[in-house]
N, C-alpha and C positions, 0 to 999 in steps of 0.2 A: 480660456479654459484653464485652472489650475492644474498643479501638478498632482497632488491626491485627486482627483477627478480623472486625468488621462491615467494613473497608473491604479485605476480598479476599473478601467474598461480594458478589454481586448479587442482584436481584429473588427474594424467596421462598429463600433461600440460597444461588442457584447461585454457583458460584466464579467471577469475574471473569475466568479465564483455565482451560479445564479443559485448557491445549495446554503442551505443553516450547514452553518460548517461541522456540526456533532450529530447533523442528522445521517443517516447509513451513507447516501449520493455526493453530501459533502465528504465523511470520511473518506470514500472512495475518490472524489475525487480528487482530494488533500493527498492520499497517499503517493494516487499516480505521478501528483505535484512535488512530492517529495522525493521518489527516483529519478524524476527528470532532475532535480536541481543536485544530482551525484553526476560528474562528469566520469567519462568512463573508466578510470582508476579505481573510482570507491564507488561504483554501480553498485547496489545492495544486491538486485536481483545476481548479480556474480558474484557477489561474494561469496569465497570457498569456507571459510571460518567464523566469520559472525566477526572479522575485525574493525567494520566498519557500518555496523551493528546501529550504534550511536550518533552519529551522524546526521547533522539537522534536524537531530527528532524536534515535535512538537512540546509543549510544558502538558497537553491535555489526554494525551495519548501517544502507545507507544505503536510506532511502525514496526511489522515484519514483515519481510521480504519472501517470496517464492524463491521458486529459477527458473530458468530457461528454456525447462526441460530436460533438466539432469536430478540426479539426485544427490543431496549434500546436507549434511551434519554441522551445525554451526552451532555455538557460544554467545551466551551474551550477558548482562550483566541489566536491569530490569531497577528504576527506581519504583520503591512501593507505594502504593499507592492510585498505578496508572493503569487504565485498561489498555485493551491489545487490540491491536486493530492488523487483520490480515487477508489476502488473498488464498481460497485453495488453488484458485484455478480462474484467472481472466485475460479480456484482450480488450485491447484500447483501437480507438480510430481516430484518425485522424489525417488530413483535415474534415472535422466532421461538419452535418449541417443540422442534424439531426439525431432519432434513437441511434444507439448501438445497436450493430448486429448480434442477438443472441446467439450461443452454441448449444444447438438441438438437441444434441447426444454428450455434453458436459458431464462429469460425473465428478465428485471428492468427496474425502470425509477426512475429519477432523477426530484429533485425540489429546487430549489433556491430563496428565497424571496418569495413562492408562484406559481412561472414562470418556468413553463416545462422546463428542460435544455437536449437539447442530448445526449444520450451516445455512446462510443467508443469500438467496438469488438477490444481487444489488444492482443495478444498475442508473447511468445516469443521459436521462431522456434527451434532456437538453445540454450543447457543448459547456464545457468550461474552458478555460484557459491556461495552457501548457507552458511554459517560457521556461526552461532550463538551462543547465550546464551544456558549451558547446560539446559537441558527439553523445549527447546527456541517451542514455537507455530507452529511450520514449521515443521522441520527436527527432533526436539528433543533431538539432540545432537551436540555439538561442532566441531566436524566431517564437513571439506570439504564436500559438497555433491553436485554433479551438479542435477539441479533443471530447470523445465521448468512452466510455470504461463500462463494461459489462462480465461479471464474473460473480463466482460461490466465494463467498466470504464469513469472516467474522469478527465480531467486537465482544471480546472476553473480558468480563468484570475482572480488576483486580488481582491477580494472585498474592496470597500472603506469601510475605516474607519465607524467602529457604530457596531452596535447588526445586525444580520443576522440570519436567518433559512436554514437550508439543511435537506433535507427528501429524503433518498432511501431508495427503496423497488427491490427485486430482487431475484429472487431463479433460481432452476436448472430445475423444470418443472416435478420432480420426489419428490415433498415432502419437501424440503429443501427451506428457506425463511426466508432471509434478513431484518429486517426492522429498519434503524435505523436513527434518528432524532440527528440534531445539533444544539445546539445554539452560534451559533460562535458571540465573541467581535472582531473587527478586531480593536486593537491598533493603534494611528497614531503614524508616525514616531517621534523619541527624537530629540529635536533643542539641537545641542552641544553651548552651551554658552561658 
C-alpha cells in the first residue's frame, strides 16, 4: 500500500474526505479540519482579536471562526478575491459512525454590511476525518478520528475591496449563544510589475 493511499484513508479505511471539497459538507467539513489543526494557543474558535485570523487558511476560501459561546469582536485582514465560509452556530461528533445529531431548537442569523444575509442548514451525513494539533479544539488529540459536523452556516461571495462588518448571532435553543462580530479589511489584489 503506498503512502498517498494510507495518507487519504482514515480509521478502518474511510477516506479523509468522502465530500467535493467546495461542495457546503466538504466546506464544512474542511473548516472543522482547519480548527483542529490550531493547537490550543492559536485555536481560532478562542481567539480574542482576530490575531490568528490567518492561520492555515486555504488559497480557495476564507475561514471564520465562532466561539465558544462568548461573545467577541475581532479583526482581520481578508485577501480579495475569496469567499467566506463560516459557522453561526454548530456541533461536531465524534467518534462518529454516522449522521450528526441535529439541534431542534438552533436558531442564528447572519449580518453583513448591516444587510440580513441567509443562512445555510449544512451538515455532513457521513464521517470525515479529523487529525489535528495535539489538545487541537476539536478532537484533542493527533489521533485519526472520524467526525461528523452539523450547524447554520455560510458561504459569502466575495467582498470587494475596503473595511466591512459581519455580525452573527446563534446558539442551540438550550443556553448556548454565539455572538460574534468582524471587522474584515478586504485587501485588493498585488499588480506584479
Amino acid at each position: 500500500m503506498s503512502f498517498w493511499f494510507r495518507k487519504s484513508q482514515g480509521p478502518e479505511g474511510m477516506p479523509t474526505m468522502p465530500y467535493d471539497p467546495s461542495s457546503p459538507e466538504g466546506l464544512a467539513a474542511r473548516w472543522v479540519q482547519w480548527v483542529a489543526a490550531a493547537g490550543p494557543l492559536a485555536n481560532p474558535v478562542e481567539d480574542e482579536d482576530g490575531r490568528h485570523a490567518a492561520k492555515n487558511q486555504p488559497d480557495d476560501v476564507w475561514f471564520l471562526a465562532g466561539t465558544s459561546g462568548r461573545q467577541l469582536q475581532r479583526r482581520c485582514t481578508v485577501p480579495a478575491g475569496r469567499d467566506l465560509f463560516l459557522p453561526i452556530v454548530n456541533t461536531w461528533e465524534y467518534p462518529a459512525s454516522g449522521p450528526p445529531s441535529a439541534l431542534d431548537r438552533a436558531f442564528g442569523r447572519l449580518e453583513v454590511d448591516g444587510e440580513k444575509v441567509e443562512i445555510d442548514v449544512i451538515a455532513t451525513p457521513r464521517p470525515f476525518v479529523v487529525a489535528g494539533a495535539r489538545l487541537n479544539g476539536v478532537t484533542a488529540r493527533k489521533r485519526p478520528v472520524p467526525t461528523t459536523v452539523w450547524g447554520l452556516w455560510k458561504r459569502l461571495p466575495a467582498l470587494d475591496p475596503g473595511t466591512h462588518t459581519l455580525h452573527a448571532v446563534g446558539g442551540d435553543g438550550y443556553g448556548f449563544t454565539v455572538d460574534i462580530g468582524y471587522s474584515l479589511t478586504v485587501e485588493p489584489a498585488q499588480s506584479v510589475t
